[in-house]
C-alpha positions as CSV (number, residue, x, y, z in Angstrom):
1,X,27.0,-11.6,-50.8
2,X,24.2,-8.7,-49.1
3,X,21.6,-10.7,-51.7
4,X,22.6,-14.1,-49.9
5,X,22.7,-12.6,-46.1
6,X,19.1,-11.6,-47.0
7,X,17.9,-14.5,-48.2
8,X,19.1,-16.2,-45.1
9,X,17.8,-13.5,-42.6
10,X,13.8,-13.9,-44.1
11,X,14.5,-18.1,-44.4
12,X,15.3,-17.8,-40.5
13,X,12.8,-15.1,-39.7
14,X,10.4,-17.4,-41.3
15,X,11.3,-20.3,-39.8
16,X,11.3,-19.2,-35.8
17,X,7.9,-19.9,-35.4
18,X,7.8,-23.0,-36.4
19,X,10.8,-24.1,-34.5
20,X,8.8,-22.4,-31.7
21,X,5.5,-24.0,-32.6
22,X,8.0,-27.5,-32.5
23,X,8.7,-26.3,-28.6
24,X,5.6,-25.7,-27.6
25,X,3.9,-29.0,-29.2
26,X,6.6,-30.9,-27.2
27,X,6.1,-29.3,-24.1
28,X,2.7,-30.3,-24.7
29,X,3.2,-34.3,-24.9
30,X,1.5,-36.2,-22.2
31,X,4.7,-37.4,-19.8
32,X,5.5,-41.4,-20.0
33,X,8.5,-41.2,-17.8
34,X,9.5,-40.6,-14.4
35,X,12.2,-41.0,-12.0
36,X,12.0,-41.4,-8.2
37,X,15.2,-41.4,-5.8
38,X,13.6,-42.3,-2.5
39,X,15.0,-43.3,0.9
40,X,11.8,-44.8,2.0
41,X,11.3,-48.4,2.6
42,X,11.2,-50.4,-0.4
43,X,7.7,-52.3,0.0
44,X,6.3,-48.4,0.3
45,X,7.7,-46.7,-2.4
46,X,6.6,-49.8,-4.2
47,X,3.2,-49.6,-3.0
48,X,3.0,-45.8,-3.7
49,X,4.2,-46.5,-7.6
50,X,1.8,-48.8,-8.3
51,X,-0.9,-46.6,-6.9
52,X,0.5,-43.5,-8.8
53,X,0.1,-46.1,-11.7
54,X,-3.5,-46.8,-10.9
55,X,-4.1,-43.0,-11.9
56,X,-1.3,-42.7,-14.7
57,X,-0.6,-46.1,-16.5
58,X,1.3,-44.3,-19.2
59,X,4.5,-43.1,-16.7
60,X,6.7,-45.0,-16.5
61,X,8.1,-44.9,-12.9
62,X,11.6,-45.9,-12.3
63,X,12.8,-45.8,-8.4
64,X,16.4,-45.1,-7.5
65,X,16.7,-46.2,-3.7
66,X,19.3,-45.2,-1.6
67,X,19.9,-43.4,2.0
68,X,19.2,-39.6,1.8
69,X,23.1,-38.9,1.7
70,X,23.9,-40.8,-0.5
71,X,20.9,-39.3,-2.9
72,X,21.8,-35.9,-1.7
73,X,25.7,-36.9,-2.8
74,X,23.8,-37.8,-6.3
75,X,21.9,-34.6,-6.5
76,X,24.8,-32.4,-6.2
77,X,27.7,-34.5,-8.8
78,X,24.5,-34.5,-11.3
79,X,24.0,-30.4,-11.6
80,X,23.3,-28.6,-13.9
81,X,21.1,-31.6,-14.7
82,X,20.0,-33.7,-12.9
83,X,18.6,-37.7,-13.9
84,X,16.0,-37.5,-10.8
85,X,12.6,-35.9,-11.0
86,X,11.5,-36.3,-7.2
87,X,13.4,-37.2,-3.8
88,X,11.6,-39.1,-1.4
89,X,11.2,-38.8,1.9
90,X,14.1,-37.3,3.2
91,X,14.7,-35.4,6.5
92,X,12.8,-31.4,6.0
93,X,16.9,-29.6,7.0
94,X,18.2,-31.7,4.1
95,X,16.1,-29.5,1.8
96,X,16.5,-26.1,3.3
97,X,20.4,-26.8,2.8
98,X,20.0,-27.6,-0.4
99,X,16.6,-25.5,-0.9
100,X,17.9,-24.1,-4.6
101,X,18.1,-27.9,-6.0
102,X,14.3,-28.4,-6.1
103,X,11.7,-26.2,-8.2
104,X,9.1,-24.4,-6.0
105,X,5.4,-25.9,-6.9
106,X,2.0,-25.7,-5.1
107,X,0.0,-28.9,-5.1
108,X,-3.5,-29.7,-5.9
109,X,-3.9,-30.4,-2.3
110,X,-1.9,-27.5,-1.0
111,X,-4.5,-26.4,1.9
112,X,-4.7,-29.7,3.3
113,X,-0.9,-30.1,4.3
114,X,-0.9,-27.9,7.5
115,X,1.7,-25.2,7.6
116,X,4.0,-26.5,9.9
117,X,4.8,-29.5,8.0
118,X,5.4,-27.9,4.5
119,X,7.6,-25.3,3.4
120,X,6.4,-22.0,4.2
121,X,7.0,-20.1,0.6
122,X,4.0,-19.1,-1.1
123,X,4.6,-21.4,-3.7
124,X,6.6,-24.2,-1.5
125,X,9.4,-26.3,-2.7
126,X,8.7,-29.3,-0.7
127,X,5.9,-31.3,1.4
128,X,5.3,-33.4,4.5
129,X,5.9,-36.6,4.0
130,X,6.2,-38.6,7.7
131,X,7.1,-37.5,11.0
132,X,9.3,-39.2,14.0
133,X,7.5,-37.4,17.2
134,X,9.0,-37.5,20.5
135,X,6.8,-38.3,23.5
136,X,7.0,-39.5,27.4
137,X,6.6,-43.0,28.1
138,X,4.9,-43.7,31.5
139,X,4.5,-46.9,33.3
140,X,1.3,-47.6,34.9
141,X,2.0,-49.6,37.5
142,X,4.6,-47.5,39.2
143,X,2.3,-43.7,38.9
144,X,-1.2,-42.9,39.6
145,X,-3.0,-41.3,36.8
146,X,-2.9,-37.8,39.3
147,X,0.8,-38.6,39.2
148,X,1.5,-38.6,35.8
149,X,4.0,-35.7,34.2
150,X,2.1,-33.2,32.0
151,X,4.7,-31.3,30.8
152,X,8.3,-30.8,29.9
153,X,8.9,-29.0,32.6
154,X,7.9,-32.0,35.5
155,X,10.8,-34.1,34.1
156,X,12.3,-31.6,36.8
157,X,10.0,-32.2,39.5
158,X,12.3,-33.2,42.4
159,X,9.7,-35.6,43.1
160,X,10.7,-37.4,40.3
161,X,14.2,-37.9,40.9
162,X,15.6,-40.9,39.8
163,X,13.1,-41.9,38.4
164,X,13.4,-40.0,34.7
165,X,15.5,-42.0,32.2
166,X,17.1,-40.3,28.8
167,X,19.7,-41.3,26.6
168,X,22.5,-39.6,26.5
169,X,22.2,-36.6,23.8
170,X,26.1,-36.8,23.1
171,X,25.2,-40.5,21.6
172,X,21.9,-40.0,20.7
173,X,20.5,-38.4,17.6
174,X,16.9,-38.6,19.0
175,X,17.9,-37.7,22.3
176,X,19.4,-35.0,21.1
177,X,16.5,-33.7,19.3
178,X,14.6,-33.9,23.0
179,X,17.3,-32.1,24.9
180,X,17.4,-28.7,21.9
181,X,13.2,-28.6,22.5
182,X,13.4,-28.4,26.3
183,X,16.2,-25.6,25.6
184,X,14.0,-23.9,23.2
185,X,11.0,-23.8,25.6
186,X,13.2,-23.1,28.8
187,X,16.6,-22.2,28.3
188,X,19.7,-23.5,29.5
189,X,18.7,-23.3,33.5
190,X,16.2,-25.8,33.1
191,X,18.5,-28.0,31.0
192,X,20.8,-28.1,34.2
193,X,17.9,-29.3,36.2
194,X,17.1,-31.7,34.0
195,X,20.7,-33.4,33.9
196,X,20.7,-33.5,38.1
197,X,17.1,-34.7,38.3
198,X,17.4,-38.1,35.6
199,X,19.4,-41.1,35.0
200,X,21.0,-41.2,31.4
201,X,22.2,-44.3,29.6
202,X,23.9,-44.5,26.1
203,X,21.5,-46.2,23.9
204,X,18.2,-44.7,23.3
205,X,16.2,-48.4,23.1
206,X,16.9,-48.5,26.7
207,X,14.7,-45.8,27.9
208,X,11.5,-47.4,26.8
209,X,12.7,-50.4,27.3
210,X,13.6,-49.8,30.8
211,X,10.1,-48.0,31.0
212,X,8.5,-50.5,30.1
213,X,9.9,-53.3,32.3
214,X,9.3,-50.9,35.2
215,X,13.1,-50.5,36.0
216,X,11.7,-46.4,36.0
217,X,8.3,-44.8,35.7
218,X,8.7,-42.3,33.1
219,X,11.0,-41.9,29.9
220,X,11.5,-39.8,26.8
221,X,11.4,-41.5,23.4
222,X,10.3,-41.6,20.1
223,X,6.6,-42.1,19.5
224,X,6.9,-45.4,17.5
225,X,8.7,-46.9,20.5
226,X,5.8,-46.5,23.0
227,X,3.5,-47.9,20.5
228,X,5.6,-51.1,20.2
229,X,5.4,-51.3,24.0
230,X,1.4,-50.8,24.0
231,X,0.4,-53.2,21.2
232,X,2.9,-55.9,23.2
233,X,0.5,-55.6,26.2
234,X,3.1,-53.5,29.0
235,X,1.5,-51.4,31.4
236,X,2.4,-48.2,29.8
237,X,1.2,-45.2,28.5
238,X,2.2,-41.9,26.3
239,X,1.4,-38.3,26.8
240,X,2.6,-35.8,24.6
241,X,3.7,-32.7,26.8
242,X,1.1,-30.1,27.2
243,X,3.5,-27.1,25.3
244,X,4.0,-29.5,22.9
245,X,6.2,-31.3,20.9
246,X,8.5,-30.4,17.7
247,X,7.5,-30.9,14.4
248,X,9.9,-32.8,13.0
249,X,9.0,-34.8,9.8
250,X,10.6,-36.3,6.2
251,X,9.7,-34.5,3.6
252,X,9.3,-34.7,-0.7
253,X,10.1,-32.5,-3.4
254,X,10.4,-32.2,-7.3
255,X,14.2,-31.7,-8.2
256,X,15.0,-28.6,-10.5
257,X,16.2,-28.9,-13.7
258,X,14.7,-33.0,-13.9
259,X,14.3,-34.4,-17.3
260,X,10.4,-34.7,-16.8
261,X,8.7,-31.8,-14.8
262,X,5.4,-32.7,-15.9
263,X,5.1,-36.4,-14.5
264,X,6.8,-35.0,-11.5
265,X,4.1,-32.2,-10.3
266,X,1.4,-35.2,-11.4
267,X,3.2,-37.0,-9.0
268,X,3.6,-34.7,-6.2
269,X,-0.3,-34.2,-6.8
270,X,-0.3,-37.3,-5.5
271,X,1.8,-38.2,-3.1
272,X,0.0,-35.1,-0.9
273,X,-3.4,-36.8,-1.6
274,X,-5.3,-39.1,1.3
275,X,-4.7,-42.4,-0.9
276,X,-1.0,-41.7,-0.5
277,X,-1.0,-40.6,3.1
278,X,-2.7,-44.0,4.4
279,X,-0.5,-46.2,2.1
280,X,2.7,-44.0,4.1
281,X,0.6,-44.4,7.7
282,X,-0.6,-48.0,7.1
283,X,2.3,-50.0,4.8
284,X,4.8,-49.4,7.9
285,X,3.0,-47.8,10.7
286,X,4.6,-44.0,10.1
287,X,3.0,-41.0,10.9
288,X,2.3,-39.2,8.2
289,X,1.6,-34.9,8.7
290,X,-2.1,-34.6,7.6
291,X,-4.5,-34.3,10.7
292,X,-7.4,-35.9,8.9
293,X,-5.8,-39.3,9.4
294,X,-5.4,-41.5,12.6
295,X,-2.3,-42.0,14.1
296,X,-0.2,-45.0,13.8
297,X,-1.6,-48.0,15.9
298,X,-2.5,-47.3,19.4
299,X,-1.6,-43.7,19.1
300,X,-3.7,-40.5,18.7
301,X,-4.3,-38.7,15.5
302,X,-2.5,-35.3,14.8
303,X,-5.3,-33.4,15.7
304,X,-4.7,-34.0,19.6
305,X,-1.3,-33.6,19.4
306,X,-0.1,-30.0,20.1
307,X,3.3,-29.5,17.9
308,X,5.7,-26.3,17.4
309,X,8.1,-25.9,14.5
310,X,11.5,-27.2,15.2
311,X,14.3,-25.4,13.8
312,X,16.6,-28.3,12.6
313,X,18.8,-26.1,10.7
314,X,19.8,-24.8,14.6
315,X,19.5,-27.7,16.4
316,X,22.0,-29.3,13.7
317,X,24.4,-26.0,14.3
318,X,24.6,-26.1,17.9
319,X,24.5,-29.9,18.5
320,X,28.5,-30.4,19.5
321,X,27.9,-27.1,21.9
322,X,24.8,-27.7,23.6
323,X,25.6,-32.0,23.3
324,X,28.8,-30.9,25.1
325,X,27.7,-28.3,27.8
326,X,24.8,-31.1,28.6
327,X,27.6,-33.7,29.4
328,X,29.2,-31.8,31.5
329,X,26.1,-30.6,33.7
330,X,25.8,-34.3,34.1
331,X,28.8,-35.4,36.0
């Protein structure tokens, strides 16, 4: 019986590098497969496929599209192992929630992605995708260039009473996002000024709406908005607050523990490359976070724009406060 153990032990011993060697040699293998769960728009994750494609024909490139909770929702029943290899373009706090679920992995084009728009790990776990900035929206025909706001802090300018509008950041996601950056910068004091010194109205369309009609001669709003306005010929203009303004963007990253690593950092390589940035800025007019490019339409590149990092993680925390206490300074 010792004789046969024997035997057995040098047959295994024997064996273990080539079952090693078998490892290794698939590791190896050039990838053919890969799977994308993306919450972008359909014509540009389609668009940035087929240009992956144009560098790897032999990946296969399957795209799972859904909105980022549902895919989140996904990502979490599928542990230990996962079916996706990246998520697309999904809101930056969704990953630092879930920051364990995607593998950490420095891209090819690592020092072109500024800082603030990447994870901040030496070796990050995900990468700027888009951004959603918020800006003012003035019209022209009501101010003077010499009376235009510069900063956050004007919207408190008694001289401008009445004639600031904001949605209401109880109803307003974006809104929302404008009132936590003037607390950041200013603190609750200035918040209170703010609430006396501007008109607020439930949907967020109507500020630059209203803006733009000259109903009122300055607003707060997202970026994409003024744009719109601009290109249809109103008599208004942006200006991004001289402090600056948060640094908010969607973000990508390689899911842990996904069936096909390799395809996966290939295609993170290139979805943080210039071809991939102007399909994301030009397919849908979207901001992406490189400063190299222009901005969307009539708006300036990143390199004019002065941005600071935006905590999401704390604005999402203190929302129902800070929404709450804002309501009530504005009765």
């Amino acid at each position: 019986m010792k004789k046969i153990l024997l035997v057995v032990f040098a047959v295994l011993l024997l064996s273990a590098p080539l079952f090693a060697q078998g490892e290794m040699e698939s590791e190896d293998k050039e990838p053919t497969a890969l799977t994308v769960w993306s919450a972008a728009a359909e014509d540009e994750a389609k668009a940035l496929i087929a240009a992956f494609n144009a560098h790897h024909p032999d990946i296969k490139v399957d795209v799972i599209r859904a909105g980022s909770g549902e895919l989140i929702t996904r990502l979490n029943a599928e542990q230990p192992r996962p079916q996706g290899d990246i998520l697309l373009g999904i809101a930056k706090e969704t990953y630092d929630a879930h920051y364990d679920l995607f593998t950490p992995y420095k891209v090819a084009n690592h020092d072109t992605i500024p800082e603030a728009v990447r994870d901040k790990a030496a070796t990050p776990r995900y990468y700027g995708y888009s951004m959603p900035l918020q800006a003012m929206i003035v019209n022209t025909t009501l101010l003077t260039e010499d009376q235009y706001p510069k900063k956050w802090s004007d919207l408190v300018d008694p001289k401008y009473k009445g004639e600031v509008i904001l949605a209401n950041p109880a109803l307003s996601g974006s809104a929302y996002s404008q009132v936590y950056m003037i607390y950041k910068l200013y603190g609750e004091e200035m918040l209170k000024k703010l609430a006396k010194n501007a008109v607020f109205v439930a949907s967020s369309t109507a500020v630059p709406e209203s803006v733009a009609r000259g109903e009122y001669a300055i607003g707060v709003t997202g970026e994409a908005n003024i744009a719109k306005y601009i290109s249809e010929g109103y008599p208004v203009i942006y200006i991004y607050p001289e402090e600056g303004t948060g640094a908010r963007f969607d973000a990508s990253a390689i899911i842990a523990n996904g069936p096909n690593l390799k395809a996966a950092q290939l295609f993170m390589d290139f979805l943080t490359t210039r071809e991939a940035y102007e399909i994301i800025l030009n397919t849908r007019q979207r901001r992406v976070v490189v400063d190299y490019l222009p901005g969307p339409g009539p708006l300036p590149g990143l390199d004019e724009i002065k941005l600071f990092d935006y905590d999401a993680a704390e604005a999402g925390a203190m929302r129902d406060d800070l929404s709450s206490r804002f309501s009530d300074w504005i009765q």
